[in-house]
C-alpha positions as CSV (number, residue, x, y, z in Angstrom):
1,X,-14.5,8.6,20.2
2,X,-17.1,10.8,21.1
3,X,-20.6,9.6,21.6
4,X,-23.8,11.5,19.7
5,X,-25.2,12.8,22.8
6,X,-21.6,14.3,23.4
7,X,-21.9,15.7,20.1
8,X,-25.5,17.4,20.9
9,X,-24.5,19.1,23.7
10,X,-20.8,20.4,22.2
11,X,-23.3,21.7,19.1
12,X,-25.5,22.9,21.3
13,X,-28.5,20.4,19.4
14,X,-31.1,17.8,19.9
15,X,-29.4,14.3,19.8
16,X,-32.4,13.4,17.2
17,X,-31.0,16.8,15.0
18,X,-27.4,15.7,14.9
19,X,-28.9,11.9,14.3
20,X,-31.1,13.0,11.6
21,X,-28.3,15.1,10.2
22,X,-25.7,12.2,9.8
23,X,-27.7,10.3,8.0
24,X,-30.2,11.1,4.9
25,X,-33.0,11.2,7.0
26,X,-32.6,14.6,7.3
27,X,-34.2,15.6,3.7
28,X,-37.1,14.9,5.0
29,X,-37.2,17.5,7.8
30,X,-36.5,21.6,8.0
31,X,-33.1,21.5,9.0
32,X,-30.4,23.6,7.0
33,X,-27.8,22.4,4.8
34,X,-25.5,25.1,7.6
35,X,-26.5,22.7,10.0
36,X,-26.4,19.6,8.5
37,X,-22.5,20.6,7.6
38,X,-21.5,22.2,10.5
39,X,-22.6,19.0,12.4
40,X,-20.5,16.6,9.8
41,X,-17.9,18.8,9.9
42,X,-17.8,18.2,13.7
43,X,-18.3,14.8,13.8
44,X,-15.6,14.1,11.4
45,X,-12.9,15.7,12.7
46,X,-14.0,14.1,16.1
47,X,-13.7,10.9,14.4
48,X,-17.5,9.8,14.9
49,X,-18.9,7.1,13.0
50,X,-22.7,6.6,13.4
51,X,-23.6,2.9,13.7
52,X,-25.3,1.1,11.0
53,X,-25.1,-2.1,12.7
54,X,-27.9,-1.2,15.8
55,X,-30.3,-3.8,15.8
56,X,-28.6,-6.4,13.0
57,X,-25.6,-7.6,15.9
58,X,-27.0,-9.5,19.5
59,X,-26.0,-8.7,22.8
60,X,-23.3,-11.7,22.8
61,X,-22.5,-11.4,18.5
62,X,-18.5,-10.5,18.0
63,X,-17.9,-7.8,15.4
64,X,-16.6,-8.9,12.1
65,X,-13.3,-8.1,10.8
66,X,-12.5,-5.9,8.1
67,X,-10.0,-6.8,5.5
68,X,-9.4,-3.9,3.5
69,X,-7.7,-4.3,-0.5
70,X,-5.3,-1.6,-1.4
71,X,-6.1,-1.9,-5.3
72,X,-3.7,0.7,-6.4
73,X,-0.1,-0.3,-7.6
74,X,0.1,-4.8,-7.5
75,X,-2.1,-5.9,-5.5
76,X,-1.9,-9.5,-6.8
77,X,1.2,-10.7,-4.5
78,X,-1.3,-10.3,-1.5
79,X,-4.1,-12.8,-3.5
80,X,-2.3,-15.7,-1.1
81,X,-2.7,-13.9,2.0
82,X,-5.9,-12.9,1.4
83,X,-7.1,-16.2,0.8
84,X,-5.3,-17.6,3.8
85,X,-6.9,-15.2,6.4
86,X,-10.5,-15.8,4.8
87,X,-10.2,-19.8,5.2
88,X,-8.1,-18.9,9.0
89,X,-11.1,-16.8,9.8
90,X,-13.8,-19.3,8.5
91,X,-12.3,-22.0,10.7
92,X,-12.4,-19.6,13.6
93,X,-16.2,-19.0,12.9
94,X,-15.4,-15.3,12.7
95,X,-17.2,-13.1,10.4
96,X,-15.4,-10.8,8.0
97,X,-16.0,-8.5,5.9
98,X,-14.0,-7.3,2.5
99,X,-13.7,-3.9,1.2
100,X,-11.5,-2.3,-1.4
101,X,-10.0,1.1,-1.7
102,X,-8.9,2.6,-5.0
103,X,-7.7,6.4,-5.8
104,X,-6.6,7.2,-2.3
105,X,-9.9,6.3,-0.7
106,X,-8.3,4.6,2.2
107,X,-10.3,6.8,4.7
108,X,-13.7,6.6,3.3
109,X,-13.5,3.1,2.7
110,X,-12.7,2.8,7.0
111,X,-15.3,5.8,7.8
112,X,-17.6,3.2,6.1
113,X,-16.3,-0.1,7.8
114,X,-16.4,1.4,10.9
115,X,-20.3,2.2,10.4
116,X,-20.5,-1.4,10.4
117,X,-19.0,-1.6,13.6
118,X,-15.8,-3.3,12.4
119,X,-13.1,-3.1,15.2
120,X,-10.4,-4.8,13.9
121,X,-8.8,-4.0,10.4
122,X,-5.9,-6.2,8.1
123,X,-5.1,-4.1,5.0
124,X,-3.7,-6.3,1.9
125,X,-1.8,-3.7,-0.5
126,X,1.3,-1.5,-0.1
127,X,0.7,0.6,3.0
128,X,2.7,3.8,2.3
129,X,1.9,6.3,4.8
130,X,3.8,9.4,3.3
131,X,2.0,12.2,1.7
132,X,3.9,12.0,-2.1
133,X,3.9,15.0,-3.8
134,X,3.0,14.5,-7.3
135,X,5.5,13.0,-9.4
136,X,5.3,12.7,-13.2
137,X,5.6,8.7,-14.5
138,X,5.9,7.6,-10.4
139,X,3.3,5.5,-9.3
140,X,2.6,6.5,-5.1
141,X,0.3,3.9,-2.9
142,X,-2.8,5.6,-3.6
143,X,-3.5,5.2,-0.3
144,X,-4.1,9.2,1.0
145,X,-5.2,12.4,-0.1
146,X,-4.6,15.7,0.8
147,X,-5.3,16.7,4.5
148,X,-6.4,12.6,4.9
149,X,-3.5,11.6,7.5
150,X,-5.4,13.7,10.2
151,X,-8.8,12.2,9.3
152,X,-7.3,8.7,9.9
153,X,-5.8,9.6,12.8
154,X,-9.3,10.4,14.2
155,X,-10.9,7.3,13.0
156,X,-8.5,4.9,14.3
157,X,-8.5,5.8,18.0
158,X,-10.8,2.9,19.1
159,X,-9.7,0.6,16.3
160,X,-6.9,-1.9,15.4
161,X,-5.2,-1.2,12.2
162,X,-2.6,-4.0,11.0
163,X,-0.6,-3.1,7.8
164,X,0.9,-6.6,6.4
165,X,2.9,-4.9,3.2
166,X,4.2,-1.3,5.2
167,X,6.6,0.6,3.5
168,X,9.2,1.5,6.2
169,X,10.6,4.0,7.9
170,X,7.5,5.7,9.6
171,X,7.2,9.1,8.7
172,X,6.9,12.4,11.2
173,X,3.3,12.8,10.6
174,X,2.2,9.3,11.0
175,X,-1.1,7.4,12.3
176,X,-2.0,6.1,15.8
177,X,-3.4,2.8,16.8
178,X,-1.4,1.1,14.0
179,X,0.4,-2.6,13.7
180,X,3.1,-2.0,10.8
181,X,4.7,-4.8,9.5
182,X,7.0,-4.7,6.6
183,X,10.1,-3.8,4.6
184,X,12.2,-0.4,4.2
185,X,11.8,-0.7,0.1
186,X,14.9,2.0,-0.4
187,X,17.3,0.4,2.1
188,X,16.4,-2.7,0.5
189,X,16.9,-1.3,-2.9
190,X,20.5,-0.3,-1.4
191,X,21.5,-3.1,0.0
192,X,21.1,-5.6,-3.2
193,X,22.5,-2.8,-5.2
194,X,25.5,-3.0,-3.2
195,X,25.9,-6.8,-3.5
196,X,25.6,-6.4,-7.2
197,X,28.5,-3.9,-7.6
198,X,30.3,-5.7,-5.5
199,X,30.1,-9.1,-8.3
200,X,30.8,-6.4,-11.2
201,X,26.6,-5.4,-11.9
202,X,26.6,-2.3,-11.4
203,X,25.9,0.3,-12.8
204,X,22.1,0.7,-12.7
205,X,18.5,1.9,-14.0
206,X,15.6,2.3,-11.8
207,X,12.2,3.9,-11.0
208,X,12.2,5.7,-7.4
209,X,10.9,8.7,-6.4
210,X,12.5,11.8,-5.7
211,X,13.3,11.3,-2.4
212,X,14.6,7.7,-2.6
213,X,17.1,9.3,-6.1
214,X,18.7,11.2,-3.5
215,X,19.4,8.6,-1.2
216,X,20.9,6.6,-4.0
217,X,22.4,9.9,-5.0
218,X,24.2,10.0,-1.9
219,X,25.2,6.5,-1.6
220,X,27.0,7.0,-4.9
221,X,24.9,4.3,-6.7
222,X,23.5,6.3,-9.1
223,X,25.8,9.2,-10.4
224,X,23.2,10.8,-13.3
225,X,20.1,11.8,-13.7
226,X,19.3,9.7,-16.8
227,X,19.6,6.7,-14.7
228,X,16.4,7.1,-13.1
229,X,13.2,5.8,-15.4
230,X,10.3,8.0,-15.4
231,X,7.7,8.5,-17.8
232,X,6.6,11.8,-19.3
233,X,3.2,11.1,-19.4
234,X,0.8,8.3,-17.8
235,X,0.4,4.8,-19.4
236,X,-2.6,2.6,-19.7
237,X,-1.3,-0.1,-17.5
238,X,2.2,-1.4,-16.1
239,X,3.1,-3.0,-19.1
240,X,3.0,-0.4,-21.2
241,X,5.1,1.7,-18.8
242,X,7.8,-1.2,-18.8
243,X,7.7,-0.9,-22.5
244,X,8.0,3.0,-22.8
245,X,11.1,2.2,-20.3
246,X,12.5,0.1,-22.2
247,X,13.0,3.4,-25.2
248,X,14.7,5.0,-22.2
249,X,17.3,2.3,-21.4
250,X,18.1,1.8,-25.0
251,X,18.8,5.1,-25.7
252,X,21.1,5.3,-23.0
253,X,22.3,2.5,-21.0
254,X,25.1,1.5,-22.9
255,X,26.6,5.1,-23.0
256,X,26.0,4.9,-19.1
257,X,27.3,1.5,-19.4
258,X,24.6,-0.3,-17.3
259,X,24.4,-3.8,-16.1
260,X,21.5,-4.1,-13.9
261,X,17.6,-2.7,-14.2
262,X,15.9,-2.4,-10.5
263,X,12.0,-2.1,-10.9
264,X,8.8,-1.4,-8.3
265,X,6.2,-3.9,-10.1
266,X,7.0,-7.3,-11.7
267,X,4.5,-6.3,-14.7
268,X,6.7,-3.2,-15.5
269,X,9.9,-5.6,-15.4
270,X,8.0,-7.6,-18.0
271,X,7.3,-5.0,-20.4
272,X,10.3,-4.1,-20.5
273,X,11.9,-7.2,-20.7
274,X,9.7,-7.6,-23.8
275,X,10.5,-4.7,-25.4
276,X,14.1,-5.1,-25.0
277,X,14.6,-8.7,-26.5
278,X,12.4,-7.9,-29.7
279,X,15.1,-5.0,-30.4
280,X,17.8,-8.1,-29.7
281,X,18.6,-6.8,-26.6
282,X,19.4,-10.2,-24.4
283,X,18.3,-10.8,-20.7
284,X,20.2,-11.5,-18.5
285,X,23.5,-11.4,-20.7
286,X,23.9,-7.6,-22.0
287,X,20.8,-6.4,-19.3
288,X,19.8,-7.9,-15.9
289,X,16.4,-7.1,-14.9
290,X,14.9,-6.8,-10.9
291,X,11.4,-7.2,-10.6
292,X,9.3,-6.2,-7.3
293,X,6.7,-8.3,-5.6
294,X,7.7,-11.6,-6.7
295,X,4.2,-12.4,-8.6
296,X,3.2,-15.8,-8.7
297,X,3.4,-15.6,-12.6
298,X,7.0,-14.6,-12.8
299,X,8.7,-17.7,-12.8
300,X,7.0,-18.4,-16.2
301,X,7.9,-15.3,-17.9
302,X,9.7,-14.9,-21.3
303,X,12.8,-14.8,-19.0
304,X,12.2,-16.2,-15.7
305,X,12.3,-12.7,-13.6
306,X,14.4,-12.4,-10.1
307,X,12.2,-10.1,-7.5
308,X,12.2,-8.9,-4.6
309,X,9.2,-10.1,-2.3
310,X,7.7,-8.6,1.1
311,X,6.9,-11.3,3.5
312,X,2.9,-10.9,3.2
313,X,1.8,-14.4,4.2
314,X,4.1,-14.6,7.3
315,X,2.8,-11.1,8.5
316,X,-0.7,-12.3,8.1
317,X,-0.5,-15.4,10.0
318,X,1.1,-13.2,12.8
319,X,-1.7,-11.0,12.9
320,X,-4.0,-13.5,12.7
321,X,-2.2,-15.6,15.8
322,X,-2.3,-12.0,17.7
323,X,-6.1,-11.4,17.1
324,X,-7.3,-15.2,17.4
325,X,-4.7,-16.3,20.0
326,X,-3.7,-13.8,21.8
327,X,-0.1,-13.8,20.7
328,X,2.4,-10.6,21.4
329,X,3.0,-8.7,17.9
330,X,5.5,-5.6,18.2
331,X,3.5,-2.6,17.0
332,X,6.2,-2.2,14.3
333,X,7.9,-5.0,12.5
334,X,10.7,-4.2,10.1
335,X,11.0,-7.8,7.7
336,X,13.9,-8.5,6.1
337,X,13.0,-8.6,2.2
338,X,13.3,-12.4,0.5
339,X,15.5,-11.8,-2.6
340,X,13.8,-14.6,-5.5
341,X,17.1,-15.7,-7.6
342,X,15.9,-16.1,-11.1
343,X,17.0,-16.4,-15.0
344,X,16.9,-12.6,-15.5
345,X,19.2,-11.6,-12.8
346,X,22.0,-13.2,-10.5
347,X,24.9,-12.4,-8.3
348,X,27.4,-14.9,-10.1
C-alpha cells in the first residue's frame, strides 16, 4: 500500500494537503472540493487507508482482529462460531474488534476496519464472491456492489482475509490475499439430488439462480422451467417467501409429479412447510423438504427439517490455530457439506 508521502509527491501536494483532505479537517481550510476528490479518488484506488489508530496503539501493542458479520441472507448458523472465536481470542488476550456489513457494504465496512489498523480479518456470513446480476425473487450474498471487486482487491494487499462460509468455485475476477474455506453449494445441490433419485425422490423444486438452473438443466435434474421457485416480487422476510412458494408448488408439483423440495435458507423451508400442511399437504409423506444452513432451531420445527450445513465452526478453529499457532491452512479449502438427516426428508 502506498504511504501518504507517496501519495503527495504522485499528486504533486503537500503531505499536510492530502492529510487534511482525507479526513474532515479539510472544511476548515481553502482547499477545493476538485482537490479534495481527486486526492480520494487516488488514494482509493491505490488502496490507502489513513490510520486512525496513531497515537491510541504502543510501540509493542498487537493489532486487533476484525471479525466482520455478513448480515445479509442467514447469518444465524455462524452465531456458534462467532462466539467460539471471541471466547478463543479472549483466552489468547488478543483484542478484536466486530463489525457488520449489510446491503453489499463489504468494502466500506474493511476501508473502515483497516483505519483502525486491523491486519487480520475472519468474515462470519456467506462469502459469495461473484458479481450476480439481478435476479427477481433470488436472494445474492449482499456482499459487493458494482465495480467493488477491484476496490477489495486494493484494500486487501497488506491484509489477511479468511472466509469461513465461501461459496465455491472461485470465480475469474476474484480477490487477492484471501483464505477461502467452504463448500461448492451447486455441486452439493447435485450431488444429494442424485442420491435422491437414485432411492425414487426425485423429481424436484428449488430456488437457484440462473446460472446454477442451467447446471441442473444440464445434468438433467430439472427438465422445466416451473421447477425452479422464484418470487415475482420481494417479501418482507424469509418466511413469507417460503410461504408464497408454497402457492407455486401447489399449483404445480403434482402435475410435475415432485417428490423432493431443495431450499437456500432453513426459514424459507419453514414457511413453506407451513403453508403446505394447513392446505393438508403432508411432510415428509406426499412432499419432502431440504433446508439450507442447518439452524440450530430446526430440529424443533413443526416437522423436524433435514439441511444441509457448511462446516463453519471447524473452519474457524482452523483459522484460529493458523493465526494463534502458526498452523499451515491451504489458501483454499473446499469442505465437504454435512448432510442433517431429519423428519422432513430421508433417503429411505
Amino acid at each position: 500500500m502506498k504511504t501518504m508521502q507517496e501519495i503527495a509527491d504522485e499528486l504533486g501536494l503537500a503531505r499536510s494537503t492530502v492529510s487534511l483532505c482525507l479526513s474532515e479537517s479539510h472544511r476548515h481550510y481553502r482547499i477545493s472540493a476538485a482537490t479534495v476528490q481527486r486526492v480520494r479518488d487516488y488514494a482509493e484506488k491505490a488502496g490507502f487507508v489513513p490510520n486512525r489508530m496513531a497515537g491510541k496503539l504502543g510501540k509493542d501493542s498487537t493489532p486487533p482482529i476484525g471479525l466482520i458479520i455478513n448480515q445479509d441472507g442467514s447469518f444465524e448458523k455462524s452465531a456458534v462460531a462467532l462466539r467460539y472465536a471471541m471466547n478463543r481470542l479472549h483466552e489468547a488476550h488478543r483484542d478484536f474488534v466486530i463489525q457488520g456489513f449489510i446491503g453489499g457494504r463489504l468494502v466500506p465496512t474493511v476501508r473502515m476496519l483497516k483505519g483502525l489498523q486491523v491486519n487480520t480479518l475472519i468474515m462470519f456470513g456467506l462469502f459469495d464472491e461473484s458479481v450476480h446480476r439481478p435476479e427477481v425473487g433470488y436472494n445474492s450474498s449482499g456482499v459487493f456492489k458494482a465495480g467493488d471487486v477491484h476496490k477489495l482487491d486494493a484494500l486487501l494487499k497488506d491484509v489477511e482475509f479468511f472466509s469461513v462460509d465461501y461459496d465455491f468455485p472461485v470465480p475469474e475476477e476474484s480477490v487477492c490475499n484471501v483464505w477461502r474455506m467452504g463448500i461448492d453449494r451447486c455441486q452439493t445441490r447435485i450431488d444429494l439430488m442424485k442420491e435422491l433419485m437414485a432411492v425414487g425422490k426425485g423429481n424436484f423444486m428449488c430456488d437457484v439462480s440462473a446460472e446454477d438452473e442451467e447446471r441442473l438443466m444440464a445434468e438433467k435434474l430439472i427438465f422445466d422451467r416451473r421447477q425452479i421457485l422464484r418470487s415475482e416480487k420481494p417479501e418482507r422476510d424469509e418466511f413469507h417467501t417460503g410461504k408464497r412458494y408454497a402457492e407455486m408448488v401447489m399449483r404445480d408439483f403434482r402435475h410435475l409429479k415432485v417428490r423432493t423440495i431443495l431450499l437456500n435458507d432453513d426459514r424459507v423451508a419453514v414457511g413453506l412447510i407451513e403453508e403446505l400442511t394447513a392446505n393438508g399437504i403432508d411432510v415428509p409423506g406426499e412432499l419432502q423438504v431440504i433446508g439450507f444452513d442447518n439452524l440450530q432451531d430446526a430440529p424443533y420445527f413443526r416437522v423436524p427439517l433435514t439441511s444441509i450445513e457448511v462446516p463453519v465452526l471447524e473452519n474457524t478453529r482452523r483459522v484460529l490455530d493458523h493465526i494463534l499457532n502458526g498452523d499451515e491452512l491451504p489458501m483454499n479449502t473446499v469442505n465437504t457439506a454435512n448432510i442433517i438427516w431429519r423428519e422432513s426428508a430421508s433417503l429411505d
